[in-house]
Each structure stands twice: as structure tokens, then as C-alpha cells.
N, C-alpha and C positions, 0 to 999 in steps of 0.2 A: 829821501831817495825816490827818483820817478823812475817808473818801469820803463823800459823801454820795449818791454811788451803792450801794448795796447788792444785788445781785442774787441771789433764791435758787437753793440748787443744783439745784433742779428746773427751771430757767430758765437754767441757766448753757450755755452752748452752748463749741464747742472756738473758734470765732472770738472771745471775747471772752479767752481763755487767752492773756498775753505769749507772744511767743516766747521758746525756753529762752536765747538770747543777751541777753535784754533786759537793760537796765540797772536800775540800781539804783531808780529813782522809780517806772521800770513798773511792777516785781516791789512795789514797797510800793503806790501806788495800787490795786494789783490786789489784795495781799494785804486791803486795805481794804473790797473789794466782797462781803468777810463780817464778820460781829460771832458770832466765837467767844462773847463773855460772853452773849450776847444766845442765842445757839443752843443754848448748853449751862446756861443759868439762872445762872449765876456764874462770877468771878473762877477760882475756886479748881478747878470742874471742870474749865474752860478751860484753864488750867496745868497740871493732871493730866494732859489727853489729849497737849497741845504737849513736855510734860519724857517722857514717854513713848516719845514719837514713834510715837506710832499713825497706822498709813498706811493701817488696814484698809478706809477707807471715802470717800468724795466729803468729805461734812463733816469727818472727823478729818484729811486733810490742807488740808484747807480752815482748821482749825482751827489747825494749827501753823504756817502760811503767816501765818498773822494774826497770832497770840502772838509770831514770831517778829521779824515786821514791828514791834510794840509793845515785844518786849523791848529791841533796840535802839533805840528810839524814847528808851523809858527814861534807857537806857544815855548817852545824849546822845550818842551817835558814827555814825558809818557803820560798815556791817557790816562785817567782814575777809570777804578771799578766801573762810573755809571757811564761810562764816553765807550768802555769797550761791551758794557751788556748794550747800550744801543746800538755799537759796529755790529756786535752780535744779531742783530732783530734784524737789521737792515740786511746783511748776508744773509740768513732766513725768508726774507722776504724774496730778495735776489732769486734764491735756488726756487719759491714756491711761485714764481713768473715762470720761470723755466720750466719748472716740470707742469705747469698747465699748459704752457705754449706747445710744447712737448705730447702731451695728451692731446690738442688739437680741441676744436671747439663741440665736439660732440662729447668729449673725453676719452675717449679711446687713442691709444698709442699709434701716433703717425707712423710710417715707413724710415 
């Protein structure tokens, strides 16, 4: 299932971030609320960044959050243990861009 909510990372706020216990539907409907192909022009960059595991940025773990949600999708199965403790980290990551962005570059709480 794709969301047909999408929300950009410029709009993404830490309230719409699962929490790091969520379950499994959470972590994919949320992985959904981006389009890795759509963000990166292709398939193939898309997969580049997700096989990677580029965490350096908002998007690139936004990125692999997605691909990873689709590769199992794929796969026809539900993820094992280690595929949802890494949705896990990567949603954690997700919310800890947010709440810096959020803090601003001095760290105090923007308006």
C-alpha cells in the first residue's frame, strides 16, 4: 500500500514521526509519506542511496525508510526482527533531524 498522503520534508514535523515502538503498518504507512523515486528522479538512484544506507540527510533517511518499506513489499513477506529494528533507527533518526531543525542552528526553540 502507498499512502496517498505524502508529505514533504520541509513540512514534516516530529508529531507526524511513529513512535520508535510502532508496529509494523505504522513504520510502512509512514515510510509511504515519501516517494524516494519521485525525490531522487529514479528507481535506480533511489536504491543507490537505500543499499548504501546513507543517513547523512532528512531525505536520504527518508529515502531508505521508503525503499525499505517497498523491498519487502517486494519480497511478499513481513520484515524479520533485524529489517524492523533498522525501520526502527531510521524513524529515530527521522524525528532527531526534526527536533534539531526544530531547535534551529543555535539550539534554542524557533517560533
Amino acid at each position: 500500500m502507498v499512502s496517498s498522503r505524502t508529505i514533504a520534508s520541509d513540512r514534516l514535523a516530529p508529531a507526524d514521526v511513529p513512535d520508535d515502538d510502532a508496529g509494523e503498518l505504522a513504520l510502512i504507512e509512514f515510510a509511504h509519506t515519501f516517494d524516494g523515486y519521485e525525490r531522487w528522479g529514479s528507481f535506480e538512484r533511489c536504491a543507490e542511496i537505500a543499499n548504501r544506507r546513507d543517513h547523512s540527510s532528512l531525505d536520504a533517511l527518508r529515502t531508505c525508510l521508503f525503499f525499505e518499506a517497498r523491498r519487502w513489499r517486494h519480497f511478499g513477506e513481513s520484515p524479520d526482527a533485524g529489517a524492523l529494528a533498522y525501520w526502527r533507527e531510521l524513524v529515530s533518526g527521522i524525528r532527531a533531524h526534526l527536533l534539531a531543525r526544530q531547535a534551529g542552528p543555535a539550539g534554542e526553540a524557533q517560533p
